[in-house]
C-alpha positions in Angstrom: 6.8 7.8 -18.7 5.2 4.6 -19.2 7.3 1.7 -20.0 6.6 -1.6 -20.8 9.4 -4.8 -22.3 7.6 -5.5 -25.2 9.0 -1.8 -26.2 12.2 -3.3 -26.3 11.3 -5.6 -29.2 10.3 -9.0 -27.6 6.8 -9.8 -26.2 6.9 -11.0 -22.6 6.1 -15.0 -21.8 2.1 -15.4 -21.8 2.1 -18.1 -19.1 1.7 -17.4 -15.6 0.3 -20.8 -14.9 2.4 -22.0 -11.7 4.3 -24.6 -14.3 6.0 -22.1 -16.1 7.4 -19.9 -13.0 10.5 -20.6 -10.5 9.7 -22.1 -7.1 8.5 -20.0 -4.1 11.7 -19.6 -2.7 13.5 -18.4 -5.4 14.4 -14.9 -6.2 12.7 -13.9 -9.5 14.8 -10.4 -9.2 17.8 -9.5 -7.5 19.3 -5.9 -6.8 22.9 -6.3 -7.0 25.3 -3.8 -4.5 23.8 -0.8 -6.7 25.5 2.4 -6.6 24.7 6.0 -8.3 26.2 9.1 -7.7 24.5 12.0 -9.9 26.7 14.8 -11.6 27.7 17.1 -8.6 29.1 13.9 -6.6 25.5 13.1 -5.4 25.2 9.8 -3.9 21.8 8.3 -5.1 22.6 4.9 -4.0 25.2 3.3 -2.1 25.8 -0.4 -2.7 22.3 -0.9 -2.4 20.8 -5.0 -2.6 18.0 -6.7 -1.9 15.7 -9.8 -3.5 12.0 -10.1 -4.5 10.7 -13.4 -4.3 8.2 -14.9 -6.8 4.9 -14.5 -5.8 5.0 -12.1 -3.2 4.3 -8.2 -3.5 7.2 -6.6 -2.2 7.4 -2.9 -0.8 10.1 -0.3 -1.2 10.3 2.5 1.3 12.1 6.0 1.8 11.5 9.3 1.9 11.5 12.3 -0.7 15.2 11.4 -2.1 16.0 8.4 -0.5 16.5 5.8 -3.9 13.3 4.2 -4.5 12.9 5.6 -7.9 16.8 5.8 -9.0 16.2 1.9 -8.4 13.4 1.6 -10.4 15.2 3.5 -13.3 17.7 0.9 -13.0 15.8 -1.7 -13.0 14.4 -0.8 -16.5 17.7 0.1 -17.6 16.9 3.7 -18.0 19.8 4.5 -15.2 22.8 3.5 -15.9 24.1 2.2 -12.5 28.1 3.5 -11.5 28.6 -0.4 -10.2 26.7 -3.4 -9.6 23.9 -4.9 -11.6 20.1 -6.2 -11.5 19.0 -9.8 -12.6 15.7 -10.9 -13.7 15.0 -14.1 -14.0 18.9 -14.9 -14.3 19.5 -12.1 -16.6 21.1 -9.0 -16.1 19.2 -5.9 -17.0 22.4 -3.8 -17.7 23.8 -6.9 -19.8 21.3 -8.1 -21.8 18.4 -5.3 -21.2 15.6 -6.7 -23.6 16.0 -10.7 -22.4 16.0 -9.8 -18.6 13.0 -7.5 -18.9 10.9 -9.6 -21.7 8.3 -10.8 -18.6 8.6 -7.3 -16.8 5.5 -5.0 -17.0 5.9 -1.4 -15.2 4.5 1.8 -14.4 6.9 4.5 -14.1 6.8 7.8 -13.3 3.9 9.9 -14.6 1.2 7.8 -17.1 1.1 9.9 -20.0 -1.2 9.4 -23.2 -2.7 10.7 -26.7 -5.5 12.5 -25.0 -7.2 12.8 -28.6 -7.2 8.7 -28.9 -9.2 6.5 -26.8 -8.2 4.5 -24.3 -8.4 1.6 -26.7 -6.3 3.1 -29.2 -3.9 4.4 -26.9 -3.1 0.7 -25.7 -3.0 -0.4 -29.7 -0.7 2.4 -30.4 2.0 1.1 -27.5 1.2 -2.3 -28.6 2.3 -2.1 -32.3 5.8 -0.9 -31.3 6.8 -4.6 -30.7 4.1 -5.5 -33.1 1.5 -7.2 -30.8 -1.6 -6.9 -30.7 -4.5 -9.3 -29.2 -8.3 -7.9 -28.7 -9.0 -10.9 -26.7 -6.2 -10.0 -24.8 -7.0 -6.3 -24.4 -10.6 -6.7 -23.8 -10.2 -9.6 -20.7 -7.3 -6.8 -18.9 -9.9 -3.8 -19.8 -12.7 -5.8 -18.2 -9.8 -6.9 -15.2 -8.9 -3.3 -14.4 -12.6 -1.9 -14.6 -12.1 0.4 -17.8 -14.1 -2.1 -20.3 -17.1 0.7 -20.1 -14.8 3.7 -20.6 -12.4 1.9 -23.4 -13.2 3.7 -26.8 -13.7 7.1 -24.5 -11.3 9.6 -25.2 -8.9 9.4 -22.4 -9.1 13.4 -21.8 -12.2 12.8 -20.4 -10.7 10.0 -18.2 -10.2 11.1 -14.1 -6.7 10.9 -12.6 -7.7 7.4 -11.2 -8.9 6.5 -14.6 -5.4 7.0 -15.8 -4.1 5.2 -13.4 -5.7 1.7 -14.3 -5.4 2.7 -18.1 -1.7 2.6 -17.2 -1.9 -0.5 -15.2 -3.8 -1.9 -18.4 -1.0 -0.9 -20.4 1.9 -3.0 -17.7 -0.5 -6.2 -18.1 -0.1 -6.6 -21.8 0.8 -8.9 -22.6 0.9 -11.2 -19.1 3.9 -10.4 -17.0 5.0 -12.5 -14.2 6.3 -9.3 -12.7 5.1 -5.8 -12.2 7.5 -3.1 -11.0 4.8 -0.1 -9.6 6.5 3.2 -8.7 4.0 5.4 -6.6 0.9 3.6 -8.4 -1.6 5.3 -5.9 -0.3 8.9 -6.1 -2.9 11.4 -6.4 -5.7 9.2 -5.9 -8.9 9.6 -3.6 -9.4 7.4 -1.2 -11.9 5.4 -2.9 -9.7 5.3 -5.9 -6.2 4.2 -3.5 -8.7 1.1 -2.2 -10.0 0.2 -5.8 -6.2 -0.2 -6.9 -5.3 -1.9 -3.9 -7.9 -4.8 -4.2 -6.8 -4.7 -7.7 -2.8 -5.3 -6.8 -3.7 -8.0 -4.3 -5.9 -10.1 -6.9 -2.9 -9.7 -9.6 -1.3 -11.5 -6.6 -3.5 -14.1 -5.2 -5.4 -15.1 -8.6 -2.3 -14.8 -11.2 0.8 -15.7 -9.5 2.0 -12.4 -10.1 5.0 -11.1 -8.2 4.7 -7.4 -7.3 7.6 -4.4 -6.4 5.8 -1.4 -5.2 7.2 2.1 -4.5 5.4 3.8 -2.5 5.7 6.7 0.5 2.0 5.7 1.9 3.0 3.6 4.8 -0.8 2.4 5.6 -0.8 1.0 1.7 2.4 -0.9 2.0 1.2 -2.3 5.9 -2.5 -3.5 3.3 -0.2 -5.1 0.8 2.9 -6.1 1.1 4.8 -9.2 2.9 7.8 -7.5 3.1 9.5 -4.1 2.3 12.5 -2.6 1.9 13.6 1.0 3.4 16.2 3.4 2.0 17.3 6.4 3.7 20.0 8.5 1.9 20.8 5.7 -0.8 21.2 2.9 2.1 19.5 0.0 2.7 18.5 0.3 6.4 15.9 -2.6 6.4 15.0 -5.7 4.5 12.5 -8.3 5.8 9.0 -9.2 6.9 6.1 -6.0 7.0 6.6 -5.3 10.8 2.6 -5.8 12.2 3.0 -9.2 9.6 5.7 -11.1 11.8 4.8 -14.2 13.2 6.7 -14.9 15.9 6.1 -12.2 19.0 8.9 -10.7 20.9 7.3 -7.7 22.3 4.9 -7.1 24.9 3.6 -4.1 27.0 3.8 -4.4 30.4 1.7 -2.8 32.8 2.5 -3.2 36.7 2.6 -1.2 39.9 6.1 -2.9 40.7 8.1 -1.3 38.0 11.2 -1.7 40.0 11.1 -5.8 40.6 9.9 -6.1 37.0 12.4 -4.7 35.4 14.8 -6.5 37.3 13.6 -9.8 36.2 13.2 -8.3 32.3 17.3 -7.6 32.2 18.3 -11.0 34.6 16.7 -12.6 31.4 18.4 -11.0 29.0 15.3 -8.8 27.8 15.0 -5.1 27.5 13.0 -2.9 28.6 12.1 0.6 28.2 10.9 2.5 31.2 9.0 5.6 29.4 6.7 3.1 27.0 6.9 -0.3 29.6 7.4 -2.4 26.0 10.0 -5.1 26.9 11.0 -7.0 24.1 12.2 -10.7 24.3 15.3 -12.3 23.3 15.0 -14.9 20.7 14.6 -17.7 22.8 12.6 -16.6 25.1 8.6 -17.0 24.9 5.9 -14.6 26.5 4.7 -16.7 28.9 8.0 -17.6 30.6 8.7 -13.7 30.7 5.6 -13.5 32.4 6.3 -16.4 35.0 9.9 -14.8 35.8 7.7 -11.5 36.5 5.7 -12.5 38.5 8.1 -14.9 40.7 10.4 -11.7 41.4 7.8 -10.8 43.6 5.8 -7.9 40.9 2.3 -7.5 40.4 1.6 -7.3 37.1 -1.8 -6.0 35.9 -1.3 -6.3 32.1 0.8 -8.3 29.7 -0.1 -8.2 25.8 1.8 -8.5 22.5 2.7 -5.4 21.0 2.8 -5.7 17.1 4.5 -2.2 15.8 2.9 -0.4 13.2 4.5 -0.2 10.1 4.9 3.3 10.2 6.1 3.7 14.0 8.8 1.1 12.4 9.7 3.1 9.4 10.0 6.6 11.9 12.1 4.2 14.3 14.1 2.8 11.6 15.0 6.4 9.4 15.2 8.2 12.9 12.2 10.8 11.8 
């Protein structure tokens, strides 16, 4: 199902010149203590909330079940949510569905098109349900998403990646300033996962454009997102900075032939430590280097001390106990 605002009968704002959109800081779309239970007493979501800021491309984690897409649906209003709400721009989606979602472009679920009609046509045909329409327009997001060649093709003879991008084409008309992506990279060959990566991250870094992606493919989030959120079972577990992205260090793997007196100095400082991987990680006040002197003054030979940045995916395991 493809779905795009201007469906709902207002074209989205054009500008996505840094004038026209909030600051930095502020949350262009908030996720409001959402909770869903499915008939048979399911629970989808429970009081589920988190923020995407403008301009950064957000990531939303789980496994097989865990949310990510009963969120999306919500998002679009295409779920109705048992309590709470989502805002857009200051605009509740459940309240006021076609204001809050006027500068919202998405992919959602499957891409599905008139395989008989061109790609061309196939965007003119979404386009005149809010009775838009803009070959300028068209042509410059053809050309953006590499499908200028293949436009008046008839998308059956379009590949699965193809599809994808004639999709993403569809979400970018007219200019959004946000894009709401639920497993945009699904099925894809490697070659074709990396073409719509580069692609996501120049949205970003050359129009402003502020970016929720569901995904399961923990290496893609790690590439490009600045922070994610993960679900397990309809919970939030984790909202924040992309673990390896973290700036400030507070773990380090320690390597020493005086285990013993090490980790005695790690705990008297208030650090931990565990003995089966030697990571110790720091309290919040405490910098490497004076973990280090401590160390060594309690008499320990140390032959190794570096900064550990977790992987995103030895996070997401830690975090959803997998």
């Amino acid at each position: 199902l493809l779905h795009r605002a201007f469906l709902l009968g207002k074209s989205p704002a054009r500008c996505v010149d840094s004038r026209c959109l909030p600051p930095l800081s502020m949350a262009i779309l908030e996720v409001c203590n959402l909770t869903k239970r499915w008939s048979g007493g399911r629970l989808a979501l429970n009081e589920v909330s988190f923020e995407m800021r403008q301009g950064e491309v957000l990531g939303l984690l789980g496994h097989n079940g865990a949310g990510k897409s009963t969120v999306l649906g919500i998002t679009l209003g295409m779920v109705r949510p048992d309590a709470g709400e989502v805002i857009i721009n200051g605009i509740s989606v459940q309240s006021d569905r076609a204001r809050a979602l006027g500068s919202v472009g998405a992919i959602y679920e499957a891409a599905h098109f008139y395989d008989y009609l061109t790609g061309w046509q196939n965007l003119r045909v979404l386009c005149s349900l809010s009775g838009w329409w803009d070959e300028a327009e068209v042509r410059r997001v053809l050309k953006l998403v590499n499908l200028d060649q293949r436009a008046h093709h008839k998308t059956r003879t379009y590949s699965h990646g193809m599809r994808q991008r004639l999709a993403l084409a569809q979400a970018l008309l007219p200019r959004p300033r946000c894009l709401l992506l639920d497993e945009p990279t699904d099925g894809l060959d490697p070659e074709g996962i990396r073409e719509f990566r580069e692609l996501v991250l120049k949205l970003r870094a050359e129009y402003g454009m502020t970016i929720l992606l569901n995904s399961h493919l923990l290496a893609e989030v790690e590439q490009m997102c600045d922070r994610c959120v993960i679900l397990k079972q309809g919970r939030k577990m984790y909202e924040g900075v992309v673990p390896s992205r973290q700036k400030q260090q507070r773990v380090f793997l320690l390597q020493t032939r005086d285990f013993a007196k090490a980790r005695a100095a790690v705990m008297s400082a208030g650090a931990l430590v565990d003995p089966v991987t030697n990571l110790v990680e720091l309290p919040d006040q405490l910098p490497g280097h004076e973990m280090l002197r401590q160390i060594v003054e309690a008499g320990a030979r140390v032959d190794s001390w570096t900064a550990h940045r977790p992987t995103l995916e030895e996070f997401y395991l830690g975090m959803t106990g997998s």
